[in-house]
C-alpha positions in Angstrom: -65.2 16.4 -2.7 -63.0 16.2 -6.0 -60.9 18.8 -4.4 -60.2 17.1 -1.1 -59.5 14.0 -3.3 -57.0 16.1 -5.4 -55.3 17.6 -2.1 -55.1 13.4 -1.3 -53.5 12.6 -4.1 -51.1 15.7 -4.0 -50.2 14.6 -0.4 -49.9 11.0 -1.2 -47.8 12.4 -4.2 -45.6 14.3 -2.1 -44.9 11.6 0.8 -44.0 9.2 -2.2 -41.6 11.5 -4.0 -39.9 12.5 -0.3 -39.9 8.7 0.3 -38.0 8.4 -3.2 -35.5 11.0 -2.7 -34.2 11.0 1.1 -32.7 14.5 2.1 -29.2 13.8 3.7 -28.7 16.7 5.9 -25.5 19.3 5.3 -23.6 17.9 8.3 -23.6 14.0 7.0 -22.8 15.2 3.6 -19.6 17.0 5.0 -18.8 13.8 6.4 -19.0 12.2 3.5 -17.3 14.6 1.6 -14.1 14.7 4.2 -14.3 10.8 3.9 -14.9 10.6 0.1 -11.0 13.1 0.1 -9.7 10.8 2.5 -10.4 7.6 0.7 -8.7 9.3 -2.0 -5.6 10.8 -0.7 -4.9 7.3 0.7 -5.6 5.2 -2.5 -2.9 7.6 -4.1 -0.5 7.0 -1.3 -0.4 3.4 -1.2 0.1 3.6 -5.4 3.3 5.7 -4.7 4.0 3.5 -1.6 3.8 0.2 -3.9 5.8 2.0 -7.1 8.8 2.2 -4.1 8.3 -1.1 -3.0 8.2 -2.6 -6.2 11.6 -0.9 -7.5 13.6 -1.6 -4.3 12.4 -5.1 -4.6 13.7 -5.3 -8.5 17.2 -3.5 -6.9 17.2 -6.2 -4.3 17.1 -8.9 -6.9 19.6 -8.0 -9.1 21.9 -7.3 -6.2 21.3 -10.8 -4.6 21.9 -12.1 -8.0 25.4 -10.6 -8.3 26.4 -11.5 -4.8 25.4 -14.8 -5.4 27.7 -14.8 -8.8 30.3 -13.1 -6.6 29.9 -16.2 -3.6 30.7 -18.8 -6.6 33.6 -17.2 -8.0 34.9 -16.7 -4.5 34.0 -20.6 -3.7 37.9 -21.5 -4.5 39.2 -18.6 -2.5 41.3 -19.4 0.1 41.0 -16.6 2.0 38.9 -17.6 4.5 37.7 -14.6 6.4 36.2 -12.8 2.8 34.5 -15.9 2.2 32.9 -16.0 5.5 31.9 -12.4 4.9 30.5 -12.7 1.4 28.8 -15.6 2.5 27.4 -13.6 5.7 26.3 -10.5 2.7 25.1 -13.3 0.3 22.7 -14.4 2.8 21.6 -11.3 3.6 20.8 -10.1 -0.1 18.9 -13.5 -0.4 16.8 -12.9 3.4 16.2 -9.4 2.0 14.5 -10.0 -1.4 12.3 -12.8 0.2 11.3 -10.7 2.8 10.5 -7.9 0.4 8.6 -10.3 -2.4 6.6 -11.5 0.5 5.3 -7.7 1.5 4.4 -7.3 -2.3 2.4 -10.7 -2.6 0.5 -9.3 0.6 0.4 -5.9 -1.1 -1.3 -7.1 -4.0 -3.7 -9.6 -2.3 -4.8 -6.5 -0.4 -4.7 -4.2 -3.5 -7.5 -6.4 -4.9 -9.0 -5.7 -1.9 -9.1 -2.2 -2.1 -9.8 -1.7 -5.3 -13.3 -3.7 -5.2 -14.4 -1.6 -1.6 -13.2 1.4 -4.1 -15.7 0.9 -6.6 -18.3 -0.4 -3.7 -17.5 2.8 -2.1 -17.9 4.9 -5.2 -20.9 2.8 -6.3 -22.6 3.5 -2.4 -21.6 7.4 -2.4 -23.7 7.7 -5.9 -26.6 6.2 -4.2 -26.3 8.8 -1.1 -26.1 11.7 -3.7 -28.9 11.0 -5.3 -30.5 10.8 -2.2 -31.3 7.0 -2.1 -30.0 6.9 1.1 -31.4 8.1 4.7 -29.2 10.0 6.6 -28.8 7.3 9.6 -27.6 4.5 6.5 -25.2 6.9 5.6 -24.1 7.6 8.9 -24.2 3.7 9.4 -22.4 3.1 6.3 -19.8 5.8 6.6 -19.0 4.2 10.2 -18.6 1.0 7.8 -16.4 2.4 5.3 -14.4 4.2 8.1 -13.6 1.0 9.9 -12.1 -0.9 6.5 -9.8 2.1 6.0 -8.9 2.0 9.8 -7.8 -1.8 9.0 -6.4 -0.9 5.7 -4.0 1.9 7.2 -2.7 -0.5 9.8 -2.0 -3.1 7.6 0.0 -0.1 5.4 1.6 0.6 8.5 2.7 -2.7 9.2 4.0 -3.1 5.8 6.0 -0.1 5.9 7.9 -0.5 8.5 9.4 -3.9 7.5 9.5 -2.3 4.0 11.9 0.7 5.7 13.9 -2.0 8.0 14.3 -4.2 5.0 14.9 -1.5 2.5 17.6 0.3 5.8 19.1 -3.3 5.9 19.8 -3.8 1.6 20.9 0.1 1.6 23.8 -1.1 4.4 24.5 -4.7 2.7 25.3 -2.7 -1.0 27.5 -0.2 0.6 29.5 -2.9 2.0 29.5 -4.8 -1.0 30.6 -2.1 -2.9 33.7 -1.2 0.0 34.7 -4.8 -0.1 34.8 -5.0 -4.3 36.8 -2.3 -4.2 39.2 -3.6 -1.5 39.6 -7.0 -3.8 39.8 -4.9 -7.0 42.5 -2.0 -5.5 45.7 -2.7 -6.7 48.1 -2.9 -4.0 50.6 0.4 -3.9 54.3 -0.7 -4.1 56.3 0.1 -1.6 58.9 2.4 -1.9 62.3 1.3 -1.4 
């Protein structure tokens, strides 16, 4: 009798500790693994994405700024035409750094974003390590976790691409900027008699 009461509680001991600490199988662990790299590698692309963003934007301003200085010291001018052009590159400094601060106010309403699912994330995979967590919740949850950085790659893809359009369309403005300061700064040659 007190063995079979022994064997019970061993038993009961056994289901309780299994019940405690849930075997994910190799397969789902992979899959975590994989997503737990790829969580990663894109966390450290959008910091080096942002880093560009954020300098181009600072470029942006301080070029807008001196094309603006430039529009008001051409305001007397009376050549018509390079007024109508530096008012034409003025405008399009200005269109460019507004479109670029409003990518990086998105950008960091989103980084907020990701940074809390990062330490949900990293708070959840803990759990499935130490075996808190069934296989089908983690299959559930990683199904989850892959759909947020579905959405968080297409919003990163819709962001870069005005980023590289706006950042195509200040790299052409500068360069004419800079040709036409040195047209109004070139001395004119004499002419030879």
């Amino acid at each position: 009798m007190k063995t079979k009461v022994f064997a019970a509680f061993v038993i009961a001991g056994a289901v309780a500790f299994s019940a405690c600490n849930k075997k994910v199988d190799e397969k789902t662990m992979a899959d975590l693994n994989q997503f737990t790299t790829d969580w990663t590698a894109m966390g450290e692309k959008e910091s080096s994405w942002s880093q560009q963003l954020v300098e181009t934007t600072q470029h942006a301003k301080e070029f807008a700024t001196k094309q603006n200085e430039m529009m008001n010291n051409m305001s007397t001018s009376k050549d018509e035409n390079m007024k109508s052009k530096m008012q034409e590159m003025t405008k399009t400094a200005n269109d460019n750094v507004a479109s670029l601060e409003s990518i990086v106010t998105e950008w960091n309403t989103f980084k907020t974003t990701w940074d809390e699912n990062t330490t949900a994330y990293t708070e959840w995979q803990s759990k499935v390590t130490k075996g808190e967590v069934t296989s089908e919740e983690v299959e559930k949850g990683l199904a989850d976790w892959r759909t947020k950085m579905t959405e968080a790659q297409q919003k990163m893809d819709s962001w870069n691409t005005a980023y590289m359009t706006t950042k195509e369309t200040c790299d052409k403005n500068m360069a004419e900027s800079n040709e036409m300061s040195k047209s109004m700064t070139t001395p004119s040659t004499p002419v030879k008699k």
